[in-house]
N, CA and C atoms of all chains as a GROMACS GRO file, in nm:
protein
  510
    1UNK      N    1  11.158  10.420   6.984
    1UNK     CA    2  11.105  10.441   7.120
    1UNK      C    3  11.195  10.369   7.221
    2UNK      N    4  11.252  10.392   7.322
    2UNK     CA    5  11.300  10.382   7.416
    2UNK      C    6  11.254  10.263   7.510
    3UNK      N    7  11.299  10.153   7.555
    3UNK     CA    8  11.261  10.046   7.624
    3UNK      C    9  11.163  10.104   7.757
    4UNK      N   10  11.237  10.232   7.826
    4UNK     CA   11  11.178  10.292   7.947
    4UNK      C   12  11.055  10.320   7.897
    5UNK      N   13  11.040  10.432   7.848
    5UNK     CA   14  10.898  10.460   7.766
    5UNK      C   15  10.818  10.388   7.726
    6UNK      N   16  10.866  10.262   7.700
    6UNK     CA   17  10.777  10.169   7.643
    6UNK      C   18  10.734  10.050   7.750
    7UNK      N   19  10.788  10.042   7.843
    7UNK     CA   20  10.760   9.974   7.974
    7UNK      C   21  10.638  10.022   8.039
    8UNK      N   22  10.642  10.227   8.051
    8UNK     CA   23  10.580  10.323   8.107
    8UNK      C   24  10.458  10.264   8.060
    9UNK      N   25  10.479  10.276   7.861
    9UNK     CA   26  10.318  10.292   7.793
    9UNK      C   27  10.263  10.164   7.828
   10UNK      N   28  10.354  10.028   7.844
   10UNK     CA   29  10.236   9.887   7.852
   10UNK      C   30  10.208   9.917   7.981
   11UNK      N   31  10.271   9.979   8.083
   11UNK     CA   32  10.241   9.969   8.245
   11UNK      C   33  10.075  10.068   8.237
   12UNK      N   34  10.095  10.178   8.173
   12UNK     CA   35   9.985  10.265   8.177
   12UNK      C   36   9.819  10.176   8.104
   13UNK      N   37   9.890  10.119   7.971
   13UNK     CA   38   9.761  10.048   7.946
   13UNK      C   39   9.753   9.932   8.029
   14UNK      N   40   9.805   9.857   8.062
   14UNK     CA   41   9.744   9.732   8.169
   14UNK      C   42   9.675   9.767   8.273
   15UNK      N   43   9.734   9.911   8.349
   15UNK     CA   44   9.644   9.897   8.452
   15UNK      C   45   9.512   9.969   8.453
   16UNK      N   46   9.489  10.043   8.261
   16UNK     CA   47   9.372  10.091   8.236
   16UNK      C   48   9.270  10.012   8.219
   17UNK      N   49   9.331   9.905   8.124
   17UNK     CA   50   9.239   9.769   8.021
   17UNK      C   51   9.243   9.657   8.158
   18UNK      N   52   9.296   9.668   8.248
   18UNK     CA   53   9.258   9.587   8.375
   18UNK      C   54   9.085   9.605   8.446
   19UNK      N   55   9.049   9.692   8.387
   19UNK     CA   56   8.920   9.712   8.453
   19UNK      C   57   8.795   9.655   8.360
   20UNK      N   58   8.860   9.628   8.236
   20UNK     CA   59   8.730   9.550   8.118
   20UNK      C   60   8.673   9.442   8.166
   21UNK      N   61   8.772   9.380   8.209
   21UNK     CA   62   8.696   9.183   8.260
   21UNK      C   63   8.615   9.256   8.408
   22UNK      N   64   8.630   9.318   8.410
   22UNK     CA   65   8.540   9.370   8.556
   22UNK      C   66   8.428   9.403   8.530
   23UNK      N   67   8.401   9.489   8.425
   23UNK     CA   68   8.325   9.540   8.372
   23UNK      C   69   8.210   9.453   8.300
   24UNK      N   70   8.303   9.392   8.240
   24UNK     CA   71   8.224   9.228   8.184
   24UNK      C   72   8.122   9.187   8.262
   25UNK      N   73   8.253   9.101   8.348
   25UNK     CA   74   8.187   9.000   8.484
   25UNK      C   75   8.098   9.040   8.502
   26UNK      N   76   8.047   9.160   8.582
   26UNK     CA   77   7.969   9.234   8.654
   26UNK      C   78   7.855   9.272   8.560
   27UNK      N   79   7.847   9.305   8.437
   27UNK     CA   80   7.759   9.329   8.332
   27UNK      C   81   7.658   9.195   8.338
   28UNK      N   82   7.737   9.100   8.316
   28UNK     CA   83   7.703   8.926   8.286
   28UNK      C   84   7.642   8.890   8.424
   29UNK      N   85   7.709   8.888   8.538
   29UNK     CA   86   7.640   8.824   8.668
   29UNK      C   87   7.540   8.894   8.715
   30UNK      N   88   7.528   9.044   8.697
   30UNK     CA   89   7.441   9.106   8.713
   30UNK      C   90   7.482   9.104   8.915
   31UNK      N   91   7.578   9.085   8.936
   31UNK     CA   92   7.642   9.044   9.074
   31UNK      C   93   7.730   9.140   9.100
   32UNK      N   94   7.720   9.208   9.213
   32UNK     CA   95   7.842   9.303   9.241
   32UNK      C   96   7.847   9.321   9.423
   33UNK      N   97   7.781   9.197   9.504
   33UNK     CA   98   7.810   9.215   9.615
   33UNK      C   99   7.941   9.193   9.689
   34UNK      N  100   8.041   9.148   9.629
   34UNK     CA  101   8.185   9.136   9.690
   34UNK      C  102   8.258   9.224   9.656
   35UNK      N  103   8.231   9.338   9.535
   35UNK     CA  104   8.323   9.471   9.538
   35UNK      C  105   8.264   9.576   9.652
   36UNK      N  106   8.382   9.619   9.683
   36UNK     CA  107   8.359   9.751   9.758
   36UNK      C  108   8.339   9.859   9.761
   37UNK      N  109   8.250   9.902   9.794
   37UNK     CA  110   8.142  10.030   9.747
   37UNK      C  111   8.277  10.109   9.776
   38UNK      N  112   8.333  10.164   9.915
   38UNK     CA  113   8.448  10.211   9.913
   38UNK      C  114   8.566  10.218   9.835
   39UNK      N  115   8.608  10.087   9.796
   39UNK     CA  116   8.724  10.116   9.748
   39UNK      C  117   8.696  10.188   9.613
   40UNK      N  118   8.580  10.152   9.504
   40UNK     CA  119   8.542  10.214   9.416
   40UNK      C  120   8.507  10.378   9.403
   41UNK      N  121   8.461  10.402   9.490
   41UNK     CA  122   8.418  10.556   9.576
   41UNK      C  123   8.591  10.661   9.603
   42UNK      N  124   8.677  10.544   9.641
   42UNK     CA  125   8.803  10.614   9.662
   42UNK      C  126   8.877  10.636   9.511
   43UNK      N  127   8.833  10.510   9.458
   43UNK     CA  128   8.970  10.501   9.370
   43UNK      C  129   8.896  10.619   9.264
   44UNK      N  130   8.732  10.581   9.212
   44UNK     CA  131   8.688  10.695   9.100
   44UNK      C  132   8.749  10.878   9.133
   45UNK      N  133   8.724  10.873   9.281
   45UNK     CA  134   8.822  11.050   9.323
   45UNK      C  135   8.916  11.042   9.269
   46UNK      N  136   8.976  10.956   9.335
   46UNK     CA  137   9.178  10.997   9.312
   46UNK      C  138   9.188  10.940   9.137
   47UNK      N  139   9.123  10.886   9.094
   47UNK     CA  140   9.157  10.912   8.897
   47UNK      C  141   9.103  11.029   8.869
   48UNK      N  142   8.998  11.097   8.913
   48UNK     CA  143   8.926  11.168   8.877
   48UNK      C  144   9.066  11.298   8.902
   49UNK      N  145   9.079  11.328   9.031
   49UNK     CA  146   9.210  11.371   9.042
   49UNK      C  147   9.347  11.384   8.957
   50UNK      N  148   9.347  11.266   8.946
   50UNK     CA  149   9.449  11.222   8.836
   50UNK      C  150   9.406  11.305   8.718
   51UNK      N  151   9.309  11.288   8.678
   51UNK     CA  152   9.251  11.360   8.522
   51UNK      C  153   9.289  11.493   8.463
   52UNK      N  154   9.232  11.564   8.636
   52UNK     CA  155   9.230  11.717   8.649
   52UNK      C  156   9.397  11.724   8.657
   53UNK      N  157   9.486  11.702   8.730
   53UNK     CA  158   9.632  11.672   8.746
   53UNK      C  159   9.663  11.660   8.585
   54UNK      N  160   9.655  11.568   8.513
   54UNK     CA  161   9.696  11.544   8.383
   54UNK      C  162   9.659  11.678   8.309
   55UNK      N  163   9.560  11.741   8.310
   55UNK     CA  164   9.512  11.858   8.230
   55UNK      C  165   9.583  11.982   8.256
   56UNK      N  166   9.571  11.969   8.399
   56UNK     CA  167   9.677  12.112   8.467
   56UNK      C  168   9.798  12.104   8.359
   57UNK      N  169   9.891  11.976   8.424
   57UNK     CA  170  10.002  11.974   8.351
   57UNK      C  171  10.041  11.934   8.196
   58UNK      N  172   9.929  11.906   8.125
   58UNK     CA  173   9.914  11.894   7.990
   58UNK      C  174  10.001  11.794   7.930
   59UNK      N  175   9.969  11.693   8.014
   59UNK     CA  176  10.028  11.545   7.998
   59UNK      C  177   9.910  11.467   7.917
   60UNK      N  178   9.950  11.395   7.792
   60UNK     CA  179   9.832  11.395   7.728
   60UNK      C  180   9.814  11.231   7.764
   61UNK      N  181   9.952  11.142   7.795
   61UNK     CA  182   9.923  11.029   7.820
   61UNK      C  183   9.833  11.012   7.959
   62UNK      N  184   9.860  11.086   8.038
   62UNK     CA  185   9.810  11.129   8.206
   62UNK      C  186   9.672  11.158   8.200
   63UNK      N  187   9.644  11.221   8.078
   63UNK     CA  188   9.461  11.264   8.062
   63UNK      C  189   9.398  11.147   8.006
   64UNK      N  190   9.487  11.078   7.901
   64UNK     CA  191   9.449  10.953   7.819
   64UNK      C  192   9.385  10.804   7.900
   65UNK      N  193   9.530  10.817   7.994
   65UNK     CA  194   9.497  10.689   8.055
   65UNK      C  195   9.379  10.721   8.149
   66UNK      N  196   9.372  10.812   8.229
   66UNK     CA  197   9.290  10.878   8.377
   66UNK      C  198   9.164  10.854   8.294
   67UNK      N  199   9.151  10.907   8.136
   67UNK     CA  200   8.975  10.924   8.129
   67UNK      C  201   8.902  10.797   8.098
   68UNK      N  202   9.016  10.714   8.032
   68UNK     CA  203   8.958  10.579   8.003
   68UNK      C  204   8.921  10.454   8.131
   69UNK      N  205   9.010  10.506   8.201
   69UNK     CA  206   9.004  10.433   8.352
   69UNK      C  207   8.848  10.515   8.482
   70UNK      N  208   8.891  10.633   8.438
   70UNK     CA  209   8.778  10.699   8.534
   70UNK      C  210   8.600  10.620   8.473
   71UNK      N  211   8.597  10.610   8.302
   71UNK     CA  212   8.498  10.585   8.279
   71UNK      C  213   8.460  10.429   8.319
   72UNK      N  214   8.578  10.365   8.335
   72UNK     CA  215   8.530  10.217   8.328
   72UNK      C  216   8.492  10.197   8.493
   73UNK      N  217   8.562  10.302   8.581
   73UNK     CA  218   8.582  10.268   8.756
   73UNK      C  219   8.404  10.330   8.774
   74UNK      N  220   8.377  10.381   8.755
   74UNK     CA  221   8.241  10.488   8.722
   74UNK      C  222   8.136  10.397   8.665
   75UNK      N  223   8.198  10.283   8.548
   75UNK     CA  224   8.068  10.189   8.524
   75UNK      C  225   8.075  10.094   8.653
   76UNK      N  226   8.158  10.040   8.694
   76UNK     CA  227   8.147   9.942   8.811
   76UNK      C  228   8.097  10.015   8.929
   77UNK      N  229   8.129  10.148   8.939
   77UNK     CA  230   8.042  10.184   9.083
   77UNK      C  231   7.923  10.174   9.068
   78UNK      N  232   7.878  10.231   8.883
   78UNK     CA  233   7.716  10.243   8.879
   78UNK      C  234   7.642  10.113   8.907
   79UNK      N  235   7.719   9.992   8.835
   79UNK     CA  236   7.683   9.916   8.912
   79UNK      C  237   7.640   9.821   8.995
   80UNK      N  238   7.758   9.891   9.085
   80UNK     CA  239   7.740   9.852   9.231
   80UNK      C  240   7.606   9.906   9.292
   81UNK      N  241   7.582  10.032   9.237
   81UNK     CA  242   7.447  10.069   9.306
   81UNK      C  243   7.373   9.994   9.241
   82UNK      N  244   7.395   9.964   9.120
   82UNK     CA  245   7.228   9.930   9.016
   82UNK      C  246   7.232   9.769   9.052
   83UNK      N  247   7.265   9.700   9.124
   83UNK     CA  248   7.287   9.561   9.116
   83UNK      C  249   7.314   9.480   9.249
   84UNK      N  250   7.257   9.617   9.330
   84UNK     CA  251   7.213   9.591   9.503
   84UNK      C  252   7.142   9.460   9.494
   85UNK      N  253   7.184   9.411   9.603
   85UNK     CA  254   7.115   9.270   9.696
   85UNK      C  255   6.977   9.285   9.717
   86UNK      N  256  10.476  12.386   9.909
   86UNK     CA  257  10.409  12.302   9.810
   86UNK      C  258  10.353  12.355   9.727
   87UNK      N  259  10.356  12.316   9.600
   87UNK     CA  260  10.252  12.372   9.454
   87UNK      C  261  10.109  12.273   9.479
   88UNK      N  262   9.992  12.360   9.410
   88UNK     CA  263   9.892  12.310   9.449
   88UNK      C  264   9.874  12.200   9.334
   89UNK      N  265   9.957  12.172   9.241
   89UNK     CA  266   9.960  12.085   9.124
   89UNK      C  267  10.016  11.976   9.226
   90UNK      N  268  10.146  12.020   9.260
   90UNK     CA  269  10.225  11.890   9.320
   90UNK      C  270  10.119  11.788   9.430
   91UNK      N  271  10.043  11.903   9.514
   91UNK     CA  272   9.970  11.812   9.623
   91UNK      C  273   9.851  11.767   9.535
   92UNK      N  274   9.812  11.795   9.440
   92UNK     CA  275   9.655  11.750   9.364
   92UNK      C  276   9.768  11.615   9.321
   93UNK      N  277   9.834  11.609   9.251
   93UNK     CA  278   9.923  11.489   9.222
   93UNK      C  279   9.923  11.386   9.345
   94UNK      N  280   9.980  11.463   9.462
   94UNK     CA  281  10.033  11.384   9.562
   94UNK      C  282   9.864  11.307   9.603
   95UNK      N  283   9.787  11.406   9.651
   95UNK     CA  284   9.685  11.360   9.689
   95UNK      C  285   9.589  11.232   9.597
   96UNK      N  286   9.601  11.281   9.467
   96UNK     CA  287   9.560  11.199   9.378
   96UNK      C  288   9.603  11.047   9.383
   97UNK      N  289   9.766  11.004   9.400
   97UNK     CA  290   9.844  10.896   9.399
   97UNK      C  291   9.774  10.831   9.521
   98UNK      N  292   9.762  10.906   9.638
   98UNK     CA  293   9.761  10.824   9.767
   98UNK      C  294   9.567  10.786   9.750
   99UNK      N  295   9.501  10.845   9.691
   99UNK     CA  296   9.390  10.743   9.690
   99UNK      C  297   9.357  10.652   9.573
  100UNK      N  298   9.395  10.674   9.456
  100UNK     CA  299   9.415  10.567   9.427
  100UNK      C  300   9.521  10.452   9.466
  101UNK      N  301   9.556  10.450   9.556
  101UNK     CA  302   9.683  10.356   9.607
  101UNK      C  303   9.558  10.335   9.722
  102UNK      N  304   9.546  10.408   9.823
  102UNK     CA  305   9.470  10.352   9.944
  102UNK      C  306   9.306  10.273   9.890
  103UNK      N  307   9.301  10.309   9.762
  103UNK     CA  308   9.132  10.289   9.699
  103UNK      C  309   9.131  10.115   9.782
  104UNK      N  310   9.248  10.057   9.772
  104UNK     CA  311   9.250   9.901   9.769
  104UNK      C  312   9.217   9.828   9.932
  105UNK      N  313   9.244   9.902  10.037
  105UNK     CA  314   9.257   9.910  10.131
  105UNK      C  315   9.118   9.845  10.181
  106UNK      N  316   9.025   9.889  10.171
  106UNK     CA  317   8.889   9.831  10.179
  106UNK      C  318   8.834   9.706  10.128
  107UNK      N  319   8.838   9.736   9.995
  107UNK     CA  320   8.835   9.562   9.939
  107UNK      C  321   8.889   9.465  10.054
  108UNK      N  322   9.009   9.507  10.010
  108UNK     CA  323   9.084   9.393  10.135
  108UNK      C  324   8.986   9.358  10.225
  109UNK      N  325   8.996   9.467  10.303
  109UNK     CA  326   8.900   9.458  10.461
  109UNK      C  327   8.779   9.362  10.378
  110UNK      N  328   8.693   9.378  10.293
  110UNK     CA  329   8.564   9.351  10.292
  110UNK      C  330   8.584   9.231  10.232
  111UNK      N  331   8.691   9.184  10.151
  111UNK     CA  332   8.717   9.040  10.121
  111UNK      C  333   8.776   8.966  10.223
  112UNK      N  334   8.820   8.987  10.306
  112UNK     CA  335   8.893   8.905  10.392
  112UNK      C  336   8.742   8.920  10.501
  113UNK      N  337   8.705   8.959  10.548
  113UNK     CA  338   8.574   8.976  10.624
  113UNK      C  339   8.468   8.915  10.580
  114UNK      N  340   8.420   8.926  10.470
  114UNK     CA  341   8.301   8.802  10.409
  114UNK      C  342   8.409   8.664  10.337
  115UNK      N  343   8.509   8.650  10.337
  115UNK     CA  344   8.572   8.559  10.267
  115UNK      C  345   8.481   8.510  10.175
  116UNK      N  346   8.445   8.593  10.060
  116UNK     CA  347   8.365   8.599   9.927
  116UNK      C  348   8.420   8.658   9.845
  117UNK      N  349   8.470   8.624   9.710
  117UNK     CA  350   8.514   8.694   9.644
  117UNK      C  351   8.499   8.670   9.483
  118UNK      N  352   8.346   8.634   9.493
  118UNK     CA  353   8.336   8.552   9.366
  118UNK      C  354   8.293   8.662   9.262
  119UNK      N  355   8.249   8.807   9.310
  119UNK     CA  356   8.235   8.881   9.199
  119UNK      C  357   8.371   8.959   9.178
  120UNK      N  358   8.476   8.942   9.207
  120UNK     CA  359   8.598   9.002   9.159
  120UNK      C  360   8.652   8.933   9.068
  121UNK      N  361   8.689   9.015   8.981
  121UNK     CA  362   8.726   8.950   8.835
  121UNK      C  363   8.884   8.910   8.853
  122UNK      N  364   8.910   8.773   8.809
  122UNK     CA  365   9.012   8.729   8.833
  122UNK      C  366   9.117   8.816   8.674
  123UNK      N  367   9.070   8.782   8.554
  123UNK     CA  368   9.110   8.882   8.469
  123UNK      C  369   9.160   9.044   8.532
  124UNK      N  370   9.096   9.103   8.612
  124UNK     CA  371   9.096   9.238   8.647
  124UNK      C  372   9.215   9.238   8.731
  125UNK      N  373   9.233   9.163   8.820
  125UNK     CA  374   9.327   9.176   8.929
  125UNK      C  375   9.454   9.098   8.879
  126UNK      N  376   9.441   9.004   8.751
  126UNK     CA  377   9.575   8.948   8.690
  126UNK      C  378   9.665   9.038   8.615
  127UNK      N  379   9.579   9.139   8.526
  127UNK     CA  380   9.615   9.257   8.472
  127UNK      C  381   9.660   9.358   8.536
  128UNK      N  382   9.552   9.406   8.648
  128UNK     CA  383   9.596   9.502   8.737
  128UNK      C  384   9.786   9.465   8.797
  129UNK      N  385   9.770   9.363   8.844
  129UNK     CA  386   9.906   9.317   8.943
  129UNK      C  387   9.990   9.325   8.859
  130UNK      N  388  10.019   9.274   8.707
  130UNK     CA  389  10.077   9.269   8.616
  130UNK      C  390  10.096   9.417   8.544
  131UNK      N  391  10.027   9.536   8.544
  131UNK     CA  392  10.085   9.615   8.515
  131UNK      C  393  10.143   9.734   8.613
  132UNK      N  394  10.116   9.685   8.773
  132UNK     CA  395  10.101   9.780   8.874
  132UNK      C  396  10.284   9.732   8.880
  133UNK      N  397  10.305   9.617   8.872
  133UNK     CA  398  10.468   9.519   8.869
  133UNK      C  399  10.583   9.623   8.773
  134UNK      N  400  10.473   9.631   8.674
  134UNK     CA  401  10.594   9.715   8.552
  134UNK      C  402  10.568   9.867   8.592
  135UNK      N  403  10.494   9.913   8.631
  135UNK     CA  404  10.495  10.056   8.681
  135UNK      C  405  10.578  10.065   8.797
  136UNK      N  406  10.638   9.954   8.891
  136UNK     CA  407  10.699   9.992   8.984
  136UNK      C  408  10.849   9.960   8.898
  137UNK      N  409  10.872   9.856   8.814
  137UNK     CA  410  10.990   9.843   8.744
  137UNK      C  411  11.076  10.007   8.688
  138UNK      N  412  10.941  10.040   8.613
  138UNK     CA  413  10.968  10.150   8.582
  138UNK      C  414  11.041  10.279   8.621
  139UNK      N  415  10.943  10.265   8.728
  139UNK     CA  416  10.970  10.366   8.835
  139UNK      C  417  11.156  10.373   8.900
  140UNK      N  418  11.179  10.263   8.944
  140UNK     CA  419  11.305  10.195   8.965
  140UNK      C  420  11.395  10.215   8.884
  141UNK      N  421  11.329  10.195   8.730
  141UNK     CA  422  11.471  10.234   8.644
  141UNK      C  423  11.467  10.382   8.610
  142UNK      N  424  11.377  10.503   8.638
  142UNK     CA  425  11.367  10.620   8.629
  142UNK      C  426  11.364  10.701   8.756
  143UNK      N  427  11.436  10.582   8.878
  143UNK     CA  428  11.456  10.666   9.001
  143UNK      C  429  11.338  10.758   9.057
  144UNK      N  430  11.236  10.715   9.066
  144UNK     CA  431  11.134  10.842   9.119
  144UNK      C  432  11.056  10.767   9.208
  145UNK      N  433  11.090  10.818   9.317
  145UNK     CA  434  11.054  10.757   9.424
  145UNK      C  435  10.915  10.754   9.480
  146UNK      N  436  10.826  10.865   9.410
  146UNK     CA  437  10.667  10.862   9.448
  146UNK      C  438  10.589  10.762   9.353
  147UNK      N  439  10.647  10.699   9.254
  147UNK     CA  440  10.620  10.605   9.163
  147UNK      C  441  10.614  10.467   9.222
  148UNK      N  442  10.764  10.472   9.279
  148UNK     CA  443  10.866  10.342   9.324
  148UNK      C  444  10.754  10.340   9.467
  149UNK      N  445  10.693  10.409   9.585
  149UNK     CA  446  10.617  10.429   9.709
  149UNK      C  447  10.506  10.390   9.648
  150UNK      N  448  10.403  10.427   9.565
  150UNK     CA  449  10.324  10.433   9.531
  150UNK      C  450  10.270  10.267   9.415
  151UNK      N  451  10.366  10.242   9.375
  151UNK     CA  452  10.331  10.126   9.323
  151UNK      C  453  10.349   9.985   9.417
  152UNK      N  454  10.466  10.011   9.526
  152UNK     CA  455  10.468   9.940   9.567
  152UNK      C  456  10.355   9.896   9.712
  153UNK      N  457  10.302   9.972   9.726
  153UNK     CA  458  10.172   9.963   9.843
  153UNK      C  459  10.077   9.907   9.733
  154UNK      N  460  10.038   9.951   9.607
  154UNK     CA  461   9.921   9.901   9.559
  154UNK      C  462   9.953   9.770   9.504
  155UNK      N  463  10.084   9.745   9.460
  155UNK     CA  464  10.078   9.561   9.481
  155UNK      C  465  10.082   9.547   9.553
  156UNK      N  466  10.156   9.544   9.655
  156UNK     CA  467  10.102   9.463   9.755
  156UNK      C  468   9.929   9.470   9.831
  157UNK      N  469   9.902   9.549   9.811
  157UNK     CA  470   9.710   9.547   9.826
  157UNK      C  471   9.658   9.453   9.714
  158UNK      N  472   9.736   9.502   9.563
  158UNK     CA  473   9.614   9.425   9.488
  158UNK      C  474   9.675   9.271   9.458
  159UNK      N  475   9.792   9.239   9.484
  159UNK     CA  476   9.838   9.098   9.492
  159UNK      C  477   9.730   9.030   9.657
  160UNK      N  478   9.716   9.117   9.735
  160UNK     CA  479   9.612   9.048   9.815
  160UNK      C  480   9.521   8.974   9.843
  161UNK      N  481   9.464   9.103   9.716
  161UNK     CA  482   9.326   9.086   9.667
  161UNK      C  483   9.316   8.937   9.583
  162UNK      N  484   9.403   8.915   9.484
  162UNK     CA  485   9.438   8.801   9.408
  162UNK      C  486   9.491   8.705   9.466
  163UNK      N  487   9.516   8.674   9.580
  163UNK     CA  488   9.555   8.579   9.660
  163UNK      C  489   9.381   8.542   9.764
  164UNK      N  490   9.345   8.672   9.749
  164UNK     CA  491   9.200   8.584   9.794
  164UNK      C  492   9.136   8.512   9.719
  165UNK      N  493   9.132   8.602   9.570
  165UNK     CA  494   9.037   8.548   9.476
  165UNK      C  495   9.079   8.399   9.496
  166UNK      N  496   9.201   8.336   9.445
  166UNK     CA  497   9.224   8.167   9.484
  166UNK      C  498   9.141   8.135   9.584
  167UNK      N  499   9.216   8.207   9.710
  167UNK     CA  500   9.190   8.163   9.860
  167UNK      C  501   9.047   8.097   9.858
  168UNK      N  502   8.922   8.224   9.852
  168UNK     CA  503   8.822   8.211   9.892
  168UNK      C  504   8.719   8.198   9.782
  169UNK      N  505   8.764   8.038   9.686
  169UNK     CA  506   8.726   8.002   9.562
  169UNK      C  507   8.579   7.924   9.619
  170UNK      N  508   8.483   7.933   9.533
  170UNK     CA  509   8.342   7.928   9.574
  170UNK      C  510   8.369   7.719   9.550
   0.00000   0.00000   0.00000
């Protein structure tokens, strides 16, 4: 495997598995008033985007990373609602 | 334009702008105790090698695109310190 490619694949999983300790935290504190309903609201579209994009073009790393990330951005929005002030 | 290319294009720019808000809403309550410091160490750390990447594979919507979201999510992680409870 190729150093480039392999830069690509740790770049793609870090910024997927970046969302677990979030997921955690937020599970555990039962606290989610300092994330932003917005930015979560934006970012779940544009992966969600990403997803459909990856499928069009039948990029399997592009569908891989998008679905594992869409599900974890999707638990932190839920919640954000479920864990209102 | 192909309607793949702009679902792409469109896709990149909100997850890149997703961060934009946080900001606003962390720097505005200077609270930032439910953001996962794990989340945003990872995030910055693989958003760094996706722009590396990008750089050594010349593609400039990569190289645009990674570089706005560090600098948003290095922000964000400069609050988490900042505005330590």
């Amino acid at each position: 495997m190729s150093f480039i490619l392999l830069l690509g694949l740790t770049a793609a999983t870090l910024t997927t598995i970046a969302f677990i300790p979030q997921v955690i935290k937020t599970w555990k504190t039962k606290s989610a008033d300092d994330l932003s309903l917005g930015m979560y609201s934006i970012f779940c579209t544009g992966v969600l985007l990403w997803l459909i994009y990856g499928i069009l073009i039948g990029d399997i790393p592009v569908i891989a990373a998008n679905t594992v990330t869409l599900i974890l951005a999707l638990t932190i929005l839920f919640f954000k609602f479920f864990y209102k002030e």
